[in-house]
C-alpha positions as CSV (number, residue, x, y, z in Angstrom):
1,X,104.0,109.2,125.9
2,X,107.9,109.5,125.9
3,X,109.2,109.6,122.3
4,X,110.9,106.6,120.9
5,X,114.7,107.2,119.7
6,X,115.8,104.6,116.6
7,X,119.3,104.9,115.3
8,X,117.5,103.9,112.2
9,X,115.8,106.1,109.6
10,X,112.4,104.8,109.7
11,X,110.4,105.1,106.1
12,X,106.9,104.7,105.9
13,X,106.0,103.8,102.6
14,X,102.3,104.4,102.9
15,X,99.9,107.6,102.5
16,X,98.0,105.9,104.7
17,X,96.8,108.2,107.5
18,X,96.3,105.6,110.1
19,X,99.6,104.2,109.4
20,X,101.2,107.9,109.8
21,X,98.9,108.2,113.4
22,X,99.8,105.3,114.5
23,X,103.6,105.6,114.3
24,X,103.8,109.5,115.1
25,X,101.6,108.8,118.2
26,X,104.1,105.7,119.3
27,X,106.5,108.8,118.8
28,X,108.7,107.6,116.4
29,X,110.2,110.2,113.9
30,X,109.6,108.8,110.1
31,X,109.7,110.5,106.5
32,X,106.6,109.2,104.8
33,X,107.3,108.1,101.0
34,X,104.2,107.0,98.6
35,X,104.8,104.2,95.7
36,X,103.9,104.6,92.0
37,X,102.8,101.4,91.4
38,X,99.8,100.4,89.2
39,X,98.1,98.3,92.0
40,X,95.0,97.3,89.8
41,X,97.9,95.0,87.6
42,X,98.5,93.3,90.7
43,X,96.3,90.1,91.1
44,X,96.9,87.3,93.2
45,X,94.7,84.2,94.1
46,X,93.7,84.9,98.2
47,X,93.3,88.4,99.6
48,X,96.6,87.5,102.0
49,X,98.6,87.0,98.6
50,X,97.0,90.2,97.0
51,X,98.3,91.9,100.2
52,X,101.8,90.5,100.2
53,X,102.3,91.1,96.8
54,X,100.8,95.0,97.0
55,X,103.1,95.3,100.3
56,X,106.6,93.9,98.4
57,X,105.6,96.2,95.1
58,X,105.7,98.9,97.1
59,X,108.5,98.3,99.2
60,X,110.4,97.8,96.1
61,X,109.2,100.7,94.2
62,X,110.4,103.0,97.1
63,X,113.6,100.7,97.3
64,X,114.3,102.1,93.6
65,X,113.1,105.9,94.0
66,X,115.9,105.9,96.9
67,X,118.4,104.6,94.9
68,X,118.2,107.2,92.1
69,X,121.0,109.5,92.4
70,X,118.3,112.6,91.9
71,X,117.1,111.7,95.0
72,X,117.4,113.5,98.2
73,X,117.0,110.4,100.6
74,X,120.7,108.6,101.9
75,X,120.3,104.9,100.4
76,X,123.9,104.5,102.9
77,X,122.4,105.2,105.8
78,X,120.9,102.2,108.2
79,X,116.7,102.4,107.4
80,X,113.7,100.7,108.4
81,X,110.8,100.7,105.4
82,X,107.5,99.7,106.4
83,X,104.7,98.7,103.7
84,X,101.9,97.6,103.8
85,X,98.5,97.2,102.1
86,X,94.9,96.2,103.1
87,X,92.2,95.0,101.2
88,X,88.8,94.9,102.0
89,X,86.2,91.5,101.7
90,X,83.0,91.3,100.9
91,X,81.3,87.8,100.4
92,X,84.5,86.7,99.7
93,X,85.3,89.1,96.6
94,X,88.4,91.4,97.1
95,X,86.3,95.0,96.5
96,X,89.4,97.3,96.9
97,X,91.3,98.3,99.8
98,X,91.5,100.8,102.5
């Protein structure tokens, strides 16, 4: 597969290794970035609102750590993050996620 150019710094803010597979074998370049959030405090009423709200808590956790002067990232430089979260179902009970 031919790699895929960006001019955008792509971010994936997962440590998810299907995530990271998925991306490097589309060929994209990224630097991979993990939230500290406290995901457990996060509860939500459906498992697609658990998900949304897990993805945007992330996103914006990594949306702060790059705008800390002590870090190394370029917060001026055009960037694509990607977050996501998954959850897993069982009987209709949220059990944890991937």
């Amino acid at each position: 597969m031919e790699a895929s150019t960006s001019s955008y710094k792509i971010i994936l803010g997962s440590s998810s290794v299907a995530r990271r597979k998925i991306l490097s074998e589309m060929g994209y370049e990224f630097t991979k970035m993990t939230a500290d959030i406290d995901e457990k405090s996060i509860r939500k009423e459906t498992p697609e609102e658990l998900v949304m709200a897990l993805a945007e808590a992330k996103a914006n956790a990594i949306i702060s750590k790059l705008q800390t002067t002590s870090n190394q990232e370029r917060v001026d430089e055009s960037m694509i993050l990607i977050a996501a979260d998954t959850v897993h179902l069982a009987s209709f009970l949220v059990i944890g996620n991937c």
